[in-house]
N, C-alpha and C positions, 0 to 999 in steps of 0.2 A: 147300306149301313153295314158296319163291323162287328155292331155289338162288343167292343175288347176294350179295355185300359190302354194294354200299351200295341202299338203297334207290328212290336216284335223284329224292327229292323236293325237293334244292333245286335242280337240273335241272330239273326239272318246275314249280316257282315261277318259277324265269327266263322259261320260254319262257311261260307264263302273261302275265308284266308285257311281254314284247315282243308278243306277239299282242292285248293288251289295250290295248294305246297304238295302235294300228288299229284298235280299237274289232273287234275279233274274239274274239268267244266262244263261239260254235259253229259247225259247218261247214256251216250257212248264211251265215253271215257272212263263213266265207272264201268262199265261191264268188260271194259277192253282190261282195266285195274285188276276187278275180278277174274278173270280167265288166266291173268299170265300169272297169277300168283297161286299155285296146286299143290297139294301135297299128297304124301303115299298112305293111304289107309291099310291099314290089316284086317283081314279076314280070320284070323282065325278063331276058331268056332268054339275051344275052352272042352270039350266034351273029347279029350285023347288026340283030335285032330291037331297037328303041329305047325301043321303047311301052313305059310304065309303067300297070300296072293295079293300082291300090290297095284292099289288101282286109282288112277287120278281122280280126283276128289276139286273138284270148283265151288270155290269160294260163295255162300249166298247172301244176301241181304235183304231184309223184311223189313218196310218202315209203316205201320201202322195206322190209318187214316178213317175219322167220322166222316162220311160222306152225308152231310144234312139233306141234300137236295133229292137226292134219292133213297134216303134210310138206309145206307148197307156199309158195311167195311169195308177198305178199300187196302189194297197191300201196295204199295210202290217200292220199288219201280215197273214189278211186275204188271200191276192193270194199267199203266200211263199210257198205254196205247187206247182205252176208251175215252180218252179224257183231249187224247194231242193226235193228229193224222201222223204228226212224223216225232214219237217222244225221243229217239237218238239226240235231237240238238236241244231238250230241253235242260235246264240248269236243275241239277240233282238238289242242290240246295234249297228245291222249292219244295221238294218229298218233305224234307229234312222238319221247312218250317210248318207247313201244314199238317203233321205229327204230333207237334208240342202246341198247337193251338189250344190251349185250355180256355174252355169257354167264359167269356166275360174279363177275363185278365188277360189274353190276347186276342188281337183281333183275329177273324176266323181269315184263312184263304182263299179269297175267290180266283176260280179258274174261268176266268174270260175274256172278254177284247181290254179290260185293264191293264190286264197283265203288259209289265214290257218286254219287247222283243228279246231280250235277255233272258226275261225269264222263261216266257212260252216260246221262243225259236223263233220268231218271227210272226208278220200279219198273217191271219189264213190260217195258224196252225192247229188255232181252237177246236177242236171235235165234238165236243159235249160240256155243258157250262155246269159245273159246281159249287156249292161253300163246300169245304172242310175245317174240320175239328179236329183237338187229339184224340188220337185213338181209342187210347187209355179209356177214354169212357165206354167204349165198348168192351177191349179187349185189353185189360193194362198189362197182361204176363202172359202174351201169343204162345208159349211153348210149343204148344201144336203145329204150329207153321217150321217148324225145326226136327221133331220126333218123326221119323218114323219107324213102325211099329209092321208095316207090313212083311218084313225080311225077319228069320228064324231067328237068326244072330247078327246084331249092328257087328258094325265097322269101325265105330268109334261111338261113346256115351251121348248123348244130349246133355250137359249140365246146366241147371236152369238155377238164377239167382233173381229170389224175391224181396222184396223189401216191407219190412215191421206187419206182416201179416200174421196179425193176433186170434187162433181158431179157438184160443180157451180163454175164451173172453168172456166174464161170466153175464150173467143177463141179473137186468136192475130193473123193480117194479115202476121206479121214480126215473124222467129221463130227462136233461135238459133239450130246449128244440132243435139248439144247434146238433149236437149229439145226435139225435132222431133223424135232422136232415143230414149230418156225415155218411150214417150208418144205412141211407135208405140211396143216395151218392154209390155208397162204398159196392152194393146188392149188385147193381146194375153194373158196375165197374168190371165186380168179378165173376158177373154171370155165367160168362161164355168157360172164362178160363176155368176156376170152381169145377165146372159140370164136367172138362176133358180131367183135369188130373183128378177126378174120383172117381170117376170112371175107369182110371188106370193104375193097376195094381204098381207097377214098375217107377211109377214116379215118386214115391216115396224114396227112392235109392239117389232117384238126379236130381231133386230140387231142394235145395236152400235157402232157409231165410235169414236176413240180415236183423237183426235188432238194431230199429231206428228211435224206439225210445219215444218222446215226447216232440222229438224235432217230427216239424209237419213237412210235407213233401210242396206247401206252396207257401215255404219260409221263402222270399228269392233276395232278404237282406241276412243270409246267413253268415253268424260270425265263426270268426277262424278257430275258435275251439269245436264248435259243431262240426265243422268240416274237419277237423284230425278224425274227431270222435265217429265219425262215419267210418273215414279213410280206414282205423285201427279196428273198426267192429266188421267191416270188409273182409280185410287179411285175414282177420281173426276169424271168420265164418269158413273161407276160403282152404286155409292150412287145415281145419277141422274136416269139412267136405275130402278133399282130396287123401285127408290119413286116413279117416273111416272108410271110403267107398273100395268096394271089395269089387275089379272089374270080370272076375273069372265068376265070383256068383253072380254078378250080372247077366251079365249072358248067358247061364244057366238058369236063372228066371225067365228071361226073356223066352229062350229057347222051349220050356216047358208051357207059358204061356200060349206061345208061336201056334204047339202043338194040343195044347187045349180049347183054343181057337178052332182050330180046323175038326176036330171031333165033333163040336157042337153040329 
């Protein structure tokens, strides 16, 4: 059983014809995609120090995955090697869809001898059989899989953008159920994420959020004025983020952090 409405395959054809137009068809092909595409980061440290030391920097990709079968989160394409003996020939496209499985409105991903040789590489390649689910419901805004926090002074910001997360949301004695069950949904969603960025003084400087308003995130017949009105509240978060963010006291936070860390 699927447990899902829809299937999810013309979802699954999409991102097919966009990963196919980069000539990507297995996740060798992404990791071959990510490698040749590098750029130069800068070290410098904001504290007098001027020197620029340039250093190749590769591309990553985190795609988010409920593992039902086993209870744990799963990052792809990173763990596909628990999952496939040989994950290089499998179709990235299957990360892709078992990410956006949202439960009950798509069907979940099973990894096992169903699968066709397209998607899992062939007969044989099965390693360990799962369902998957979106992520999202573990982990909807991973920033943590992006920061790192253990080096004095980054090399370049983390900029992290969220979507209609309401923290001054007042509390009502009277509640509808839907309400009660969004809000108890919403708990578990942002559990993991929640716990890293308050825990971290610094992320008040790189994360953003987007004002989505009354538009819900499983509208999937949204009309074309919703979608401007995203697009414009986007840009418009975006130009705001990037004028305010001051990146030389960053780094002087960072850096004093770094150093209050290690005193402890």
């Amino acid at each position: 059983m699927k447990f899902g409405l829809n299937p999810g395959n013309k979802a699954r054809d999409y991102i097919r014809k966009v990963l196919g137009c980069m000539k990507i068809h297995t996740t060798k092909d992404l990791y071959d995609k990510l490698q040749s595409e590098v750029f130069t980061a800068s070290t410098r440290t904001g504290n007098g120090d001027e020197s620029i030391k340039g250093s190749k920097v590769t591309k990553r990709i985190v795609l988010i995955a409920s593992n039902l079968t086993h209870n744990r989160i799963v990052k792809f394409p990173e763990r596909a090697l628990d999952y496939f003996h040989n994950m290089e020939i499998v179709d990235p496209s299957l990360f892709v869809r078992a990410s956006m499985s949202i439960p009950f409105f798509f069907e979940c991903v099973s990894v096992d001898n169903s699968l066709s040789d397209r998607d899992s590489g062939g007969p044989g390649n099965i390693k360990m059989s799962a369902r998957f689910v979106d992520g999202g419901m573990l982990s909807n805004f991973p920033i943590r899989e992006f920061h790192n926090s253990s080096k004095a002074v980054p090399r370049f910001p983390t900029l992290g953008v969220r979507l209609g997360i309401n923290e001054k949301e007042d509390y009502h004695s009277t509640i509808k159920l839907s309400k009660y069950l969004g809000s108890f949904l919403s708990t578990f969603r942002g559990f993991y994420d929640n716990d890293f960025i308050e825990g971290n003084e610094e992320t008040k400087a790189i994360v953003k959020t987007i004002e989505t308003g009354d538009i819900s995130w499983l509208n999937f017949s949204m009309s074309k004025q919703d979608k401007i009105t995203l697009f414009q509240n986007g840009a418009k978060a975006a130009c705001e983020h990037l004028k305010d963010f001051d990146w030389k006291a960053y780094k002087l936070l960072r850096n004093n952090l770094y150093l209050k860390n290690i005193a402890k």
